[in-house]
C-alpha positions as CSV (number, residue, x, y, z in Angstrom):
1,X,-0.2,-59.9,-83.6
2,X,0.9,-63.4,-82.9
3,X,5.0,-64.3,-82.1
4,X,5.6,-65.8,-85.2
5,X,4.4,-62.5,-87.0
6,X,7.1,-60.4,-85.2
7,X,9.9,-62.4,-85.4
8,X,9.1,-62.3,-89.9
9,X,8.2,-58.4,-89.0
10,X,11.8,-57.7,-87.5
11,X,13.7,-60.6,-89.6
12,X,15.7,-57.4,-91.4
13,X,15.7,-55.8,-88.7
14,X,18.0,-58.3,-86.9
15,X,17.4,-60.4,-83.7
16,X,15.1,-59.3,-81.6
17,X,13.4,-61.0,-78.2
18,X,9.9,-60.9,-77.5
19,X,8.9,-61.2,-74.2
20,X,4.9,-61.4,-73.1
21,X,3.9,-58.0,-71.4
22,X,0.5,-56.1,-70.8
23,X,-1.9,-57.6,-73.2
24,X,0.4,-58.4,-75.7
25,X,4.3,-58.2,-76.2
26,X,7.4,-56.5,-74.9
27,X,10.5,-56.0,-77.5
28,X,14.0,-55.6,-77.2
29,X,17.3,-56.3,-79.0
30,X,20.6,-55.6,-77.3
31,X,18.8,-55.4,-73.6
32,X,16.4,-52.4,-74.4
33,X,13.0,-52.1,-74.7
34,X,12.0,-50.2,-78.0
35,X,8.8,-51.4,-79.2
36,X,5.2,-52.8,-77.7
37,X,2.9,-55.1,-79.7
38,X,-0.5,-54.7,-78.3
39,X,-3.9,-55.5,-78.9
40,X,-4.3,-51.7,-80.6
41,X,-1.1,-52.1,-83.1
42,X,2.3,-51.7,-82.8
43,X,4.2,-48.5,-80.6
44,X,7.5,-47.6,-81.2
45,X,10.0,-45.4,-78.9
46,X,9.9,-42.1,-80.2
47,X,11.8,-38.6,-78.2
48,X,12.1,-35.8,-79.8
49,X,14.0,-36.4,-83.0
50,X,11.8,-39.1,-84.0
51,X,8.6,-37.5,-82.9
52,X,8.1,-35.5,-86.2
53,X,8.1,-38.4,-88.2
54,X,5.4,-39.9,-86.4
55,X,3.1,-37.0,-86.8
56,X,3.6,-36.5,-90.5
57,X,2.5,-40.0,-90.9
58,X,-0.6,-39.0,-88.6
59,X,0.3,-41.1,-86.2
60,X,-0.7,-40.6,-82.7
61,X,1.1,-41.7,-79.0
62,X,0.1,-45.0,-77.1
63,X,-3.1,-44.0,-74.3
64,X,-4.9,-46.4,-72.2
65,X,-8.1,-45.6,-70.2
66,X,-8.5,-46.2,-66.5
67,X,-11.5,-45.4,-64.4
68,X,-10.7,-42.0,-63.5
69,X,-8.8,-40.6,-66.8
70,X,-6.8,-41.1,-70.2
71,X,-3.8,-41.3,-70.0
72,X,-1.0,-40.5,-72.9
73,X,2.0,-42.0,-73.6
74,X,4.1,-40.0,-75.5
75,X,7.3,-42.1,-75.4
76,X,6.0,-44.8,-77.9
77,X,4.2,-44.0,-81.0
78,X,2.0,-45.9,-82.9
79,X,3.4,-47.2,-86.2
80,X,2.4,-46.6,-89.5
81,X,0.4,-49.0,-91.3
82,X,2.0,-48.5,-94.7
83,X,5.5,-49.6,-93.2
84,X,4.4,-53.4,-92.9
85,X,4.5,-53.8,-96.1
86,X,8.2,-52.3,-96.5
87,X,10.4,-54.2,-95.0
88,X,13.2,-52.2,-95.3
89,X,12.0,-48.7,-94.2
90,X,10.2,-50.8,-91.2
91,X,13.8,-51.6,-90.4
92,X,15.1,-48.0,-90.2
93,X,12.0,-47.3,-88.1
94,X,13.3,-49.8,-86.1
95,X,16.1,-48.3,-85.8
96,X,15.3,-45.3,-85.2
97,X,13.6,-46.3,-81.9
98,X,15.7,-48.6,-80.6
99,X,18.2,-45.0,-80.8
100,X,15.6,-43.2,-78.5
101,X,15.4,-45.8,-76.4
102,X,19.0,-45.6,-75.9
103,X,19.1,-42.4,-75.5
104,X,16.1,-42.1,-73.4
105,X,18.1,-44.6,-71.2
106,X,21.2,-42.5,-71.0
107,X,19.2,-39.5,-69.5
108,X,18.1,-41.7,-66.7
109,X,20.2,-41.4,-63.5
110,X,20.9,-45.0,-62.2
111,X,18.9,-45.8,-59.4
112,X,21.9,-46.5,-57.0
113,X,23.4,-42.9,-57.7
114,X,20.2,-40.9,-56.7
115,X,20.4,-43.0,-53.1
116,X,23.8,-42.3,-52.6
117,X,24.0,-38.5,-53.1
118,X,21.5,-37.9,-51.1
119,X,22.9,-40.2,-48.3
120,X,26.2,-37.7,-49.1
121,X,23.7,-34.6,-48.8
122,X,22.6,-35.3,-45.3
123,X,24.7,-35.3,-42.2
124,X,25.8,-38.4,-40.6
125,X,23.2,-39.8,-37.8
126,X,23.9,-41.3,-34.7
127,X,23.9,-44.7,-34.2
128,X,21.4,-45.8,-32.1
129,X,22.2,-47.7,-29.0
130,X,21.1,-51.6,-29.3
131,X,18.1,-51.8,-26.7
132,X,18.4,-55.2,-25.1
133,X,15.1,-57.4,-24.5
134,X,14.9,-59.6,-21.7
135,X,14.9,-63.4,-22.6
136,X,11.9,-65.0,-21.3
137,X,12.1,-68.3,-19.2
138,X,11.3,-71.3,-20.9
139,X,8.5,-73.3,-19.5
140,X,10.7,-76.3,-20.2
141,X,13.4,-75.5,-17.9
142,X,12.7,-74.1,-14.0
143,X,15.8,-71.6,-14.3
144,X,14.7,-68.7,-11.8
145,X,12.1,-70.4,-10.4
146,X,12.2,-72.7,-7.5
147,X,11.3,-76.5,-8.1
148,X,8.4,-77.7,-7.0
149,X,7.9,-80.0,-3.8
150,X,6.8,-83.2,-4.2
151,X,3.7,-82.9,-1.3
């Protein structure tokens, strides 16, 4: 899927931004991530609420390979290829994951809370003291050495 494909996908959608990512593109609209446009289709966010729907289309969650194992990704589902042809229910799907990506992004603790609470959990440490480190003598300058005699 090229850019130019998207942008006429999600045109009822409303505006959306694409930005390149993995092997193919990253989208977003209001600052959230809610769909990926790979090289194997198109994966919407899906949670629980929207999962069903995905599964009576016989749809199945984003996996990649690596050496070792498979691994699933059950937060983005792969579209269903009837809905590019309906431009209007391809909207409400839309829709429907850019809500579980909001939602999915209101479960998630911001990442300056976690580091404060457990700061807050912990008792205060001692400061340690400043060790000092001697200055070494410049090679330029004879400071604490004597000066040489002419002989």
């Amino acid at each position: 899927m090229d850019r130019e494909f998207l942008i006429d996908l999600f045109a009822d959608f409303g505006p959306v931004a694409i930005r390149k990512m993995f092997s193919g593109y990253g989208i977003s609209a209001d600052g959230i991530n809610f769909a990926l446009a790979l090289r194997a289709g198109l994966f919407f966010r899906a949670d629980e609420t929207t999962i069903p729907d995905y599964e009576a289309e016989g749809s199945k969650p984003f996996q990649y390979s690596t050496r070792a194992k498979t691994v699933l990704v059950n937060s983005y589902w792969e579209l269903p290829a009837r809905l590019f042809d309906d431009s209007e229910e391809f909207a409400q799907w839309a829709r429907a994951a850019l809500a579980a990506a909001q939602r999915a992004k209101v479960k998630k603790r911001p990442k300056g809370k976690k580091a404060t609470k457990k700061a807050a959990s912990k008792p205060a440490k001692k400061a340690a003291k400043p060790t000092k480190v001697p200055k070494k003598a410049s090679k330029k300058s004879p400071v604490g050495k004597r000066a040489r005699r002419p002989s």
